[in-house]
C-alpha positions in Angstrom: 0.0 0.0 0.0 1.4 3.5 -1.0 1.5 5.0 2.7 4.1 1.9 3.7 6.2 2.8 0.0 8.5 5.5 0.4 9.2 8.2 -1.9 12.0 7.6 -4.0 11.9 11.6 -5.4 15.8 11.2 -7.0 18.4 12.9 -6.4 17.6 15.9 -8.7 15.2 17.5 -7.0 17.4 18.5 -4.3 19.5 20.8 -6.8 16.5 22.7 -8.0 15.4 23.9 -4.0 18.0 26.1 -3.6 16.1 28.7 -4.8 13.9 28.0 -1.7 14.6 30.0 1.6 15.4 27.6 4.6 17.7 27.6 8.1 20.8 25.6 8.4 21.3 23.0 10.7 22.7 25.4 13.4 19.6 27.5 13.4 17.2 24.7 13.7 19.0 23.5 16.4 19.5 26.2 18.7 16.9 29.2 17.4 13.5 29.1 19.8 10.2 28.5 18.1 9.5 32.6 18.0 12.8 33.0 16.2 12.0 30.4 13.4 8.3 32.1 13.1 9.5 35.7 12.9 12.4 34.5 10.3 9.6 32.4 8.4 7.3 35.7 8.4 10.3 38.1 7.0 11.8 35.7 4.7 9.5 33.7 3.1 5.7 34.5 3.8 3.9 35.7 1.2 1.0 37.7 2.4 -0.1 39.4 -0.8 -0.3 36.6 -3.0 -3.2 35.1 -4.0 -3.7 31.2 -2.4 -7.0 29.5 -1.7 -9.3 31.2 -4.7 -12.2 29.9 -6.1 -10.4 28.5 -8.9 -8.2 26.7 -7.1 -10.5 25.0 -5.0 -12.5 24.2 -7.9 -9.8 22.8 -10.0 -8.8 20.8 -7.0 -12.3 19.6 -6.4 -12.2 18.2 -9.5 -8.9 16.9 -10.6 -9.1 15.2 -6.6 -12.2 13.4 -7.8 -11.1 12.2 -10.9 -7.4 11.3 -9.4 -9.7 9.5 -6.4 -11.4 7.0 -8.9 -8.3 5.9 -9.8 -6.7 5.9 -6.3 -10.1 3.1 -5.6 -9.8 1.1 -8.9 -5.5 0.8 -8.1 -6.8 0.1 -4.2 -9.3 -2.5 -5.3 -7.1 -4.6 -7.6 -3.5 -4.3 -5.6 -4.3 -2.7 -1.8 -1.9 0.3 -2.7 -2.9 3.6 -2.7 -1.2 5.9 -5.0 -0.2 9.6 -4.2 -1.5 12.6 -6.4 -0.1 15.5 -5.2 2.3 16.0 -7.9 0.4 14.4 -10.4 -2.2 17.1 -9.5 0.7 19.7 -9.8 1.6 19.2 -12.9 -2.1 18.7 -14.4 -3.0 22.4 -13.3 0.3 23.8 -14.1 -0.1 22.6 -17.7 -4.2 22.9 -17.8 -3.7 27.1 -17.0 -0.7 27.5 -18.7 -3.0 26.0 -22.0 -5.6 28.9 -21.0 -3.5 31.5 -20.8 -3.0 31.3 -24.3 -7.1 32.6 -24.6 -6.5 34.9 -21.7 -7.3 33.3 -18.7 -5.0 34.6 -16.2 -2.4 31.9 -15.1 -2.7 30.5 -11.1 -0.3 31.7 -8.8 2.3 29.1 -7.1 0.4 29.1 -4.1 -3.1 28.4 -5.9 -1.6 26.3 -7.3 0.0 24.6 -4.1 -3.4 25.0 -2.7 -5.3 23.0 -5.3 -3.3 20.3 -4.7 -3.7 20.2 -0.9 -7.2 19.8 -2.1 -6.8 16.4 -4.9 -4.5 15.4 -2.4 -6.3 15.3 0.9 -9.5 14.0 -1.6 -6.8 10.8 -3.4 -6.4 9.9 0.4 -9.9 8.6 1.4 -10.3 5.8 -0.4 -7.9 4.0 1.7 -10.8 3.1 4.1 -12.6 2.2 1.4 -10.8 -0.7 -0.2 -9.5 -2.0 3.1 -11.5 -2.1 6.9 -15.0 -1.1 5.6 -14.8 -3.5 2.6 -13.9 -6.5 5.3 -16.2 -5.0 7.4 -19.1 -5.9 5.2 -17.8 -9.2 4.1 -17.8 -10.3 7.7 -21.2 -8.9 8.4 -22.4 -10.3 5.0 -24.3 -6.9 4.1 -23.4 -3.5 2.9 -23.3 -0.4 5.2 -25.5 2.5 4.0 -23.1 4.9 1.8 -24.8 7.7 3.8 -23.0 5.8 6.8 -20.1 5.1 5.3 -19.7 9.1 3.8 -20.3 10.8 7.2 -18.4 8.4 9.2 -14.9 8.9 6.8 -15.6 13.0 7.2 -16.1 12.7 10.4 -12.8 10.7 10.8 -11.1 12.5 8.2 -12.0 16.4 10.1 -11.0 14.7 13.4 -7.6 14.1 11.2 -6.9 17.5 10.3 -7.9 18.6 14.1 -5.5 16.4 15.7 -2.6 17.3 12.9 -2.2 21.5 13.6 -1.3 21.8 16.6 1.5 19.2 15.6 2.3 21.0 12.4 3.7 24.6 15.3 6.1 21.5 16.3 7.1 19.4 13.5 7.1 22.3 11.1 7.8 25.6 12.3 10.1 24.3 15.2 12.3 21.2 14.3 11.8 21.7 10.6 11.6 18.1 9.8 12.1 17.1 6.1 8.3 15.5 5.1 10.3 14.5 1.8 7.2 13.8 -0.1 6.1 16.7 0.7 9.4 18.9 0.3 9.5 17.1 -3.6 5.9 18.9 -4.0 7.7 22.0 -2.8 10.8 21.8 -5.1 8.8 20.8 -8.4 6.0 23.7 -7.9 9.1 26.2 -7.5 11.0 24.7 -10.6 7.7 25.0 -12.7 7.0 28.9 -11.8 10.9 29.7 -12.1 13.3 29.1 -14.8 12.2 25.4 -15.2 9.0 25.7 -16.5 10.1 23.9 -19.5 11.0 20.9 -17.5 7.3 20.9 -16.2 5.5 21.5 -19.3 7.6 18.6 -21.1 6.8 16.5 -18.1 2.9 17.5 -18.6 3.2 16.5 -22.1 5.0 13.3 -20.9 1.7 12.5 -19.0 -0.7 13.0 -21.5 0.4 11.0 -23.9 1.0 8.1 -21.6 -3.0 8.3 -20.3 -4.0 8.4 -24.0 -2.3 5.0 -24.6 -3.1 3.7 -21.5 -6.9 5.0 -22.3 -6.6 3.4 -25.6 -5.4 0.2 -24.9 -7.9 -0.5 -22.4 -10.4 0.8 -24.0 -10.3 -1.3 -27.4 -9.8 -4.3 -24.7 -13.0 -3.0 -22.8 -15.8 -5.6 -23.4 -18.9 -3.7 -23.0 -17.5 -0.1 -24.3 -16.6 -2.4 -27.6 -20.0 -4.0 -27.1 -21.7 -0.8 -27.1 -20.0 0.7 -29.9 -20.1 -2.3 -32.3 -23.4 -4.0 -31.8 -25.6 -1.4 -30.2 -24.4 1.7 -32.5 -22.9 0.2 -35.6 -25.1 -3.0 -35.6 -22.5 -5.4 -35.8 -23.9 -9.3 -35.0 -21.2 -9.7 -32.6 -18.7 -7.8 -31.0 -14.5 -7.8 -31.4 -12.4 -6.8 -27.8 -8.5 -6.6 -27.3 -8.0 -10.1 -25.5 -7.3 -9.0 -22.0 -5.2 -11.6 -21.2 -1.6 -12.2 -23.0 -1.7 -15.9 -23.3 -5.3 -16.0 -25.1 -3.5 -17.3 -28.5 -2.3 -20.3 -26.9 -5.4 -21.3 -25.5 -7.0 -20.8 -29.1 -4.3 -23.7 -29.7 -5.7 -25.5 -26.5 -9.4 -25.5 -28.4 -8.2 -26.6 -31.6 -6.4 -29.5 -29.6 -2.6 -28.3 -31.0 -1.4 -27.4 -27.9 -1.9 -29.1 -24.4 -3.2 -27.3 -21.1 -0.5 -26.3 -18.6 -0.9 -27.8 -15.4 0.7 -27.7 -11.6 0.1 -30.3 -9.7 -2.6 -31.7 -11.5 -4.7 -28.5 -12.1 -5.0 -26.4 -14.9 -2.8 -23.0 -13.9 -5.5 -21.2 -15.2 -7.3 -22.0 -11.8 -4.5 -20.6 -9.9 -5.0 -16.9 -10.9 -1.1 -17.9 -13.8 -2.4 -16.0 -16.8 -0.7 -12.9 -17.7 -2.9 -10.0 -18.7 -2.2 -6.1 -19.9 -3.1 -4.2 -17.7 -1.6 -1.0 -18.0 -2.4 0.9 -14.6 -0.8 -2.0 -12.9 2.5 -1.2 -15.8 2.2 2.3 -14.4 1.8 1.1 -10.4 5.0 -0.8 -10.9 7.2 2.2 -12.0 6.4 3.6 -9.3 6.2 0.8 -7.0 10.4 0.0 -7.6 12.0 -2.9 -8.9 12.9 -4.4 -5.1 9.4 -4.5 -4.1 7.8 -5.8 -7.5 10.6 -8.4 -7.4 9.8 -9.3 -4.1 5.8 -9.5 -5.3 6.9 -11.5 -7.7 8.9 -14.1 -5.4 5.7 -14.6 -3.3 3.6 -15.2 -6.3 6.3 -17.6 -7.5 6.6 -19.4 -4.4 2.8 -19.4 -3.4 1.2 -20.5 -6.5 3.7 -22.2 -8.6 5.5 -24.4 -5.4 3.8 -24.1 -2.3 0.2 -24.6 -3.4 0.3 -26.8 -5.9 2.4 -29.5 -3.5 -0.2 -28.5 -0.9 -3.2 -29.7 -3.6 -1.0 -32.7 -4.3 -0.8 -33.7 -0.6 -4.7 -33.5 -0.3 -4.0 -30.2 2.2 -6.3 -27.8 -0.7 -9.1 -29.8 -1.4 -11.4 -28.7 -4.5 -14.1 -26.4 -4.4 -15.9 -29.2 -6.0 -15.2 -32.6 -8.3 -12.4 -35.3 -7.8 -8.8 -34.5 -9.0 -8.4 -37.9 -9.7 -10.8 -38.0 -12.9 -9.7 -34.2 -13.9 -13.1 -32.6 -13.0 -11.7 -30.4 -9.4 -12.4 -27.1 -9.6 -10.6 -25.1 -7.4 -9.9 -21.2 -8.2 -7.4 -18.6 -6.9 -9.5 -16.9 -4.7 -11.1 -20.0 -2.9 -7.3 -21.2 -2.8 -6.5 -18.1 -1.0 -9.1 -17.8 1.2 -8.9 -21.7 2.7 -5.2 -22.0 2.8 -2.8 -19.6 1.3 -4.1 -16.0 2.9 -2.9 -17.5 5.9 0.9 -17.3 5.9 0.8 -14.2 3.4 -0.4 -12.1 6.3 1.5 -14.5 8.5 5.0 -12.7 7.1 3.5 -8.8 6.9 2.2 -8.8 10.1 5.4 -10.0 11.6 7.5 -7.9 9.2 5.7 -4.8 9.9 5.9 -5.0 13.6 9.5 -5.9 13.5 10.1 -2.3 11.5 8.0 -0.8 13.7 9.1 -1.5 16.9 12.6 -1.7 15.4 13.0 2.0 15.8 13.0 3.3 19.4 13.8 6.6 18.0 10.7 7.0 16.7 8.6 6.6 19.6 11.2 8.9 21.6 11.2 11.5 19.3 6.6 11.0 19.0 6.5 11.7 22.7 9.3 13.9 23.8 7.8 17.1 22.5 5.1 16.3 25.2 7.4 16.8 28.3 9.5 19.3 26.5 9.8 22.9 28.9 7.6 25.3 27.1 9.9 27.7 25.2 8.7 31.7 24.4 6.0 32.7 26.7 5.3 35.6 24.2 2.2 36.0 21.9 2.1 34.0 19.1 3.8 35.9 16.2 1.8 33.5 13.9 -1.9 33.5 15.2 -3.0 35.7 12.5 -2.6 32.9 9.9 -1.9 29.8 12.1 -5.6 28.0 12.7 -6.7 28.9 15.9 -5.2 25.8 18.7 -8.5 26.8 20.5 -10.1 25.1 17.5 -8.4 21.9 18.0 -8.8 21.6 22.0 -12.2 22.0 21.5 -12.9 20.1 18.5 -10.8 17.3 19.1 -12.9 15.6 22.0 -16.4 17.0 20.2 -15.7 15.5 16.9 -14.2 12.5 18.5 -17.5 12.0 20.6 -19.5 11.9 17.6 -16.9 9.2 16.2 -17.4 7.2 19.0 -21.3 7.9 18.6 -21.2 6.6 15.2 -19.2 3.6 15.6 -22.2 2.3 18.2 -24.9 3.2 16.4 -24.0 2.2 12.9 -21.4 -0.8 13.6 -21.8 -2.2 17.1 -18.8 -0.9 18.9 -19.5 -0.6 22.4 -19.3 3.1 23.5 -16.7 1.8 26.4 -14.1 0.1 23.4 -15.0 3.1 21.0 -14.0 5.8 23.9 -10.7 4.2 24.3 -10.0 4.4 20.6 -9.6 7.9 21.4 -6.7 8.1 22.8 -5.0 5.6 21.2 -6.0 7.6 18.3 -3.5 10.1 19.9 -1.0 7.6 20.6 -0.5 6.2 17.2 -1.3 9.5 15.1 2.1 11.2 17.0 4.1 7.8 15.9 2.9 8.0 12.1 3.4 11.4 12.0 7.1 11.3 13.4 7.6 8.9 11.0 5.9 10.4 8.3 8.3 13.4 8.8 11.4 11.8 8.7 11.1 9.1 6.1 8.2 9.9 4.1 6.6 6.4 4.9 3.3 6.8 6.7 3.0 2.9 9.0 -0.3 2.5 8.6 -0.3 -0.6 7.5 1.8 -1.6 10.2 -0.3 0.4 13.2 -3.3 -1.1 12.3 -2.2 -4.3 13.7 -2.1 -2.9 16.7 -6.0 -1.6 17.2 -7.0 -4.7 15.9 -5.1 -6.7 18.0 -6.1 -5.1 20.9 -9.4 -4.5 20.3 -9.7 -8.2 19.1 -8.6 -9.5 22.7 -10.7 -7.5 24.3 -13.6 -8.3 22.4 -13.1 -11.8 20.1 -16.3 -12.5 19.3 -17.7 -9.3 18.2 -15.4 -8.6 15.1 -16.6 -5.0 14.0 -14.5 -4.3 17.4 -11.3 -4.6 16.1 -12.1 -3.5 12.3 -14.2 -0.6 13.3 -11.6 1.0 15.8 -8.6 -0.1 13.6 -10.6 2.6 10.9 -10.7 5.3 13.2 -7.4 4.9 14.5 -5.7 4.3 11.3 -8.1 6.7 9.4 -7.4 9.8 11.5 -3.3 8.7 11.8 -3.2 8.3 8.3 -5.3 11.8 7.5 -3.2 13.7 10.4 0.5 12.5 9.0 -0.3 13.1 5.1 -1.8 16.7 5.8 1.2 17.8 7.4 3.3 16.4 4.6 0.6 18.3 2.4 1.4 21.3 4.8 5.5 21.2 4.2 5.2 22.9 0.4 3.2 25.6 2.0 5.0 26.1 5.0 8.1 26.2 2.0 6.7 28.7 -0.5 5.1 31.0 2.3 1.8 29.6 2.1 -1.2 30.8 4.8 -1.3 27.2 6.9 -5.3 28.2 7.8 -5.7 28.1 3.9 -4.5 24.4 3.6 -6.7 23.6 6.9 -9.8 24.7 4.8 -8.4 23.3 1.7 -7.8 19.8 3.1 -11.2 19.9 4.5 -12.8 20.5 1.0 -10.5 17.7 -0.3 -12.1 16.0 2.5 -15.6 16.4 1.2 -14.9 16.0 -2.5 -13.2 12.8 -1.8 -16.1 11.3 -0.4 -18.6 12.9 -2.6 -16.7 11.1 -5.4 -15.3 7.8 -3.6 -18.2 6.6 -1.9 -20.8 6.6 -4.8 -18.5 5.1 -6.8 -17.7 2.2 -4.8 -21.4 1.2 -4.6 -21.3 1.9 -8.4 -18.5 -0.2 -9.2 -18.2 -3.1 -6.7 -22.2 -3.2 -4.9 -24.0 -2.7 -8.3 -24.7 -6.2 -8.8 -24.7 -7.1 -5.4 -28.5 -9.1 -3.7 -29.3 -9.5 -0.4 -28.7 -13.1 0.9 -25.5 -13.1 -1.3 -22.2 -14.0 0.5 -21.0 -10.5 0.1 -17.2 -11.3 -0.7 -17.6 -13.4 -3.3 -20.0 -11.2 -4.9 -17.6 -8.1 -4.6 -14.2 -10.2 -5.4 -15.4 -13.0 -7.7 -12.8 -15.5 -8.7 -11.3 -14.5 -11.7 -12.3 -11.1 -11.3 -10.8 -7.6 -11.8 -10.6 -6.4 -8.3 -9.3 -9.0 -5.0 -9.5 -6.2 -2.2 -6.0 -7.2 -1.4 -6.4 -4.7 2.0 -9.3 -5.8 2.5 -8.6 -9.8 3.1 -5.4 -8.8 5.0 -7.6 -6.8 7.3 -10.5 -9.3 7.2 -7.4 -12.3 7.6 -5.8 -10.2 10.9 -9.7 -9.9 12.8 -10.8 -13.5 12.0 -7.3 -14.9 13.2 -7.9 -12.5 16.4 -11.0 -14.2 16.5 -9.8 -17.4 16.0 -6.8 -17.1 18.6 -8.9 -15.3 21.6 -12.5 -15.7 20.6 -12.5 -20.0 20.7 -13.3 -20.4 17.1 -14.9 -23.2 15.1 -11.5 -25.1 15.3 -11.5 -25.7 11.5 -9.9 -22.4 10.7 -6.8 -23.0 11.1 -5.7 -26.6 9.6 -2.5 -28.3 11.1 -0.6 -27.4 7.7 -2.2 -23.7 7.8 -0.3 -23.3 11.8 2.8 -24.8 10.1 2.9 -22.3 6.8 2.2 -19.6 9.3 5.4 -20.1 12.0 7.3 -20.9 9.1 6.2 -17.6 7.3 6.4 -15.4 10.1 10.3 -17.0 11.2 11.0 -16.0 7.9 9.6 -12.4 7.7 11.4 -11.8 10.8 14.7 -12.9 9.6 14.4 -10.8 6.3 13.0 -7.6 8.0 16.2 -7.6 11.2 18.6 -8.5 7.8 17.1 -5.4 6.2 17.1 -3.3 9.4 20.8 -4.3 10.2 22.2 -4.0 6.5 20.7 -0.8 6.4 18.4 -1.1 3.5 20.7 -3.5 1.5 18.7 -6.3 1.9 17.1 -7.1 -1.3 13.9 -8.8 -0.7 10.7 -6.9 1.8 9.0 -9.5 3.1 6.0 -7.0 3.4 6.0 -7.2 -0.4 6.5 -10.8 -0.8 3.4 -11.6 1.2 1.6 -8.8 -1.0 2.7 -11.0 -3.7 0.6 -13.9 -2.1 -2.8 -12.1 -2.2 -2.6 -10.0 -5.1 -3.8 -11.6 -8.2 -0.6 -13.0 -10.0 -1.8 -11.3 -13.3 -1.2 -7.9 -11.7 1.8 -9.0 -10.0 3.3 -9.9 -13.4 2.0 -6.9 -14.9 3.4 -4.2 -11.9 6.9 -6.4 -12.8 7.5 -5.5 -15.8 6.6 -2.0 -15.0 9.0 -2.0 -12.0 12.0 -3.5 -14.8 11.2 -1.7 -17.0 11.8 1.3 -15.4 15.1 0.0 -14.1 16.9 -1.4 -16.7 15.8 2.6 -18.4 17.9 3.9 -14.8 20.7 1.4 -15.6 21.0 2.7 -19.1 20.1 6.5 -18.7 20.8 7.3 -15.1 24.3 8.8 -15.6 23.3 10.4 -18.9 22.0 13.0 -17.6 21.5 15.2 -20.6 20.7 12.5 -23.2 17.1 12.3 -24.4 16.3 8.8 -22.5 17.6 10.5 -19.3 14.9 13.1 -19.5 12.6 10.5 -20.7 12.5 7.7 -19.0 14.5 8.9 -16.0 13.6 12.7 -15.4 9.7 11.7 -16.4 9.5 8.4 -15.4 7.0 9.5 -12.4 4.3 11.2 -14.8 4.5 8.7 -17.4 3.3 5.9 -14.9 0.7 8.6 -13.0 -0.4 9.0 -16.9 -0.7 5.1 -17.7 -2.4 4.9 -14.4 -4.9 7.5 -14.6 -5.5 6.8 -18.2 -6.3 2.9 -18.3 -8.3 3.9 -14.3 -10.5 5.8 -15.6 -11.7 4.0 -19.0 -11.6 1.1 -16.9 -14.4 2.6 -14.6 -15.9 3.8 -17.4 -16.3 0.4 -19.2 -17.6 -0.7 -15.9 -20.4 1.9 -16.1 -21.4 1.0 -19.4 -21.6 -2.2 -18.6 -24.0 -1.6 -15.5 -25.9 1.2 -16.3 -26.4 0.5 -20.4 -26.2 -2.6 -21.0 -27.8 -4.1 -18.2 
């Protein structure tokens, strides 16, 4: 998932900020707070300049919907979500910059830094989404009301940006911590309103075309967009589609009885999820993704479905879904495959592998809580409270919104008001560690803290699972939301931004991101959905286009918390399913301390490996070749650094996978929109 990715932003970027104001190390260290804010005020402010205008709250209400649907559709097939902020950048540097030439006057760099506070705070709430409400509601076996769903991720999401200012006087103003993620936003908006525009129009350019093939391709492979066209509007008897998947000439051959079926262990790979597909926005994910991490993706796949479960079928361990192996009639599938056996030690290995990093660095936790105990420096006025959002705001929000959090999570999902008012401050808890590490590293841990709701809130209630999944959304929700709008705050707080501005900003990207999200998940994965269903297999059929990776590592995590504490059926857990598990989780330990202690030499992540186990292998192949792509492009091209394939695929290698992305995303969705609201 993109908040455990870092940001790889290369080394260029650091060059072009030294046009940008900032302290050295000295005067971090031993200015005050007042000192810093004056300094900041005199040096860098800028007052005068226009910042959160109608346009750019408009441009970011849109571009943050259309950059959200394809934050869900990446979220539903893979678990990641992707960041937009400088994809958002760059679309409304290049959009005005296009309507200046018919007089529309061009957006300033702190609109335009504004507007993508707003796509970017609106990209971020689909996390949720594809993860702890979507295993919510396979465990419950029904959908929650999208009215329910909407208010409750505002409500989270406001509590978020509450919680995150009166961090932003200490992280930002006062130790001036890095937010790389967010300082690369910085950097690229002050290249593309300074002498580099060029850079940033080529890289627009760069973007475009790349979301036109990725929109083409998938659109001549989309079966009911070519259905639509060919025998609804031109007549046709029957209707021609690009084949989605790669291997679809040789099982032509199959039919014609040239060529024989490939099998593992008896069963046709087909069943195990081995057919390679093109899929475009998963090309795209895996440029950005990094070659170590598809690799390792592609390892776990390897392992799981070409070793591991096809001795475990041949053992008797994976029985079929239905038939007899022995007369060639089993029918087994990836997902029921994953689900009875498999699931097991791929969360097995992240769970253990994301502790192990998180609890692997003391510092982090000293550093989240020593600000607490830390004398009070400059008893004078605040030199900022003129543009700094009011900390009165906060002390009493905070506990108001949270109350109608915990209000919510009773009424709507069953979480006793006791478990639900001790969410709250562990809310605190665990937002002050992701934001630490947020600021240092760029890598938001959600992934990893929501282990730690769930696994507490599982004990304390095993047989009520909406415990654990319910708080483990708030907690991680308002974390998550808190950490990414200070790293959203960093650009501002660089260029001279008004911080109230990006409060009110994020909060519109709150609201646009839900306006847009929520629908569209009911649109895209509840459409076809009927009451007495079972919900997951209706949502992530075998075979299908989106798994909910998140979502069965969330739903995997509450029903083994359930399993261990709550006395389960006993058939949950199979002596061969406890083995894979110890084995997997000795392992994931053993890689993440040999990462830790070889200081990010290591080349495998055992996060990723067991990502590899529950994301369809199709889009593990596809994110792959991305990933090499990419590299072998770096290995070529990286020390060229003025050659034409060095500002191609190196210099604009970000924007050409956020264009492949956003292009093949959004005809995607579209095709699926045809399909449901035409042709049905």
């Amino acid at each position: 998932m993109r908040t455990d990715a870092p940001f790889r932003p290369g080394a260029r970027y650091w060059f072009w900020a030294m046009a940008i104001p900032t302290l050295d190390d000295e005067q971090v260290r031993t200015w005050t707070r007042r000192q810093k804010d004056l300094w900041w005020l005199e040096n860098v402010y800028r007052g005068s300049m226009p910042q959160l205008t109608l346009r750019s709250a408009l441009t970011g209400f849109v571009l943050g919907g259309l950059l959200t649907a394809t934050n869900l559709y990446v979220g539903a097939k893979t678990g990641w979500t992707l960041g937009v902020g400088l994809t958002s950048v760059i679309l409304a540097f290049s959009m005005f910059k296009v309507m200046t030439r018919f007089g529309v006057k061009d957006m300033t760099i702190l609109e335009n830094n504004a507007m993508q506070s707003i796509a970017t705070a609106a990209g971020y709430m689909t996390s949720p989404l594809v993860a702890g409400f979507t295993a919510y509601m396979w465990i419950e076996n029904r959908p929650v009301p999208w009215l329910h769903m909407t208010a409750f991720l505002v409500v989270l999401s406001v509590l978020g940006v509450l919680v995150a200012f009166p961090m932003k006087r200490r992280f930002i103003n006062d130790e001036q911590q890095p937010f790389p993620e967010g300082r690369a936003c910085g950097v690229v908006l002050d290249t593309l309103y300074s002498s580099q525009a060029a850079v940033g129009l080529f890289k627009a350019k760069a973007l475009a075309v790349a979301a036109a093939v990725g929109g083409g391709l998938t659109f001549i492979s989309g079966e009911a967009s070519m259905q639509l066209i060919q025998e609804r509007l031109l007549r046709l008897k029957k209707a021609w589609h690009l084949p989605h998947n790669l291997d679809a000439w040789y099982y032509w051959l199959v039919e014609k009885g040239w060529a024989p079926i490939p099998r593992l262990g008896g069963v046709d790979v087909r069943q195990l999820g081995l057919s390679p597909s093109l899929d475009l926005a998963m090309i795209g994910a895996g440029g950005l993704m990094g070659i170590r991490t598809a690799t390792s993706m592609l390892i776990g796949m390897l392992v799981n479905f070409v070793v591991v479960v096809p001795v475990m079928i041949s053992m008797g361990e994976i029985a079929p879904r239905s038939g007899s192996l022995a007369d060639g009639t089993a029918i087994f599938g990836r997902a029921y495959i994953l689900n009875t056996w498999a699931l097991w030690w791929g969360i097995s290995i992240m769970v253990v592998a994301s502790l192990v990093s998180l609890f692997s660095k003391p510092q982090v936790f000293i550093d989240a809580f020593s600000g607490l105990f830390r004398k009070k420096q400059d008893q004078d006025e605040d030199v900022l409270r003129h543009i700094e959002l009011p900390l009165w705001i906060s002390w009493v929000g905070v506990p108001v919104v949270g109350a109608i959090g915990v209000w919510m999570a009773h009424e709507w999902f069953g979480v006793s008001w006791a478990f639900g008012a001790m969410a709250l401050p562990l809310i605190l808890v665990l937002t002050l560690i992701a934001a630490s590490s947020t600021a240092l590293t760029g890598i938001t841990p959600t992934g990893s803290l929501s282990k730690i709701p769930q696994f507490l809130f599982g004990a304390l209630d095993p047989k009520h699972p909406p415990t654990n999944l319910m708080t483990g959304v708030m907690c991680v929700e308002v974390a998550g939301n808190a950490s990414n709008l200070l790293m959203d705050i960093k650009p501002g707080y660089m260029l001279g931004g008004k911080p109230r501005h990006q409060a009110i900003g994020h909060i519109i990207g709150i609201i646009a991101g839900a306006l847009a999200a929520t629908p569209l998940f009911y649109v895209l994965f509840l459409s076809g959905y009927k009451p007495g269903e079972n919900m997951q297999a209706a949502m992530a059929p075998d075979g299908g286009a989106f798994t909910f990776p998140g979502a069965m590592q969330w739903k995997g995590v509450s029903d083994l918390v359930t399993s261990i504490f709550g006395e389960g059926t006993g058939t949950l857990l199979t002596k061969s399913i406890v083995v894979s598990m110890i084995l997997a989780a000795i392992a994931g330990m053993a890689m993440e301390l040999a990462r830790i202690f070889t200081k990010n030499r290591f080349p495998l992540s055992p996060l990723a490996i067991g990502l590899g186990v529950v994301v369809p292998p199709d889009s593990t192949l596809a994110m792959f070749a991305g990933a090499l792509f990419f590299w072998l492009m770096q290995r070529r091209y990286g020390k060229a650094t003025e050659s034409r394939g060095f500002k191609l695929w190196v210099d604009t290698q970000e924007p050409i996978c956020a264009g492949l992305i956003a292009g093949a995303a959004l005809i995607g969705i579209t095709d699926i929109l045809i399909k449901v609201f035409v042709l049905s």
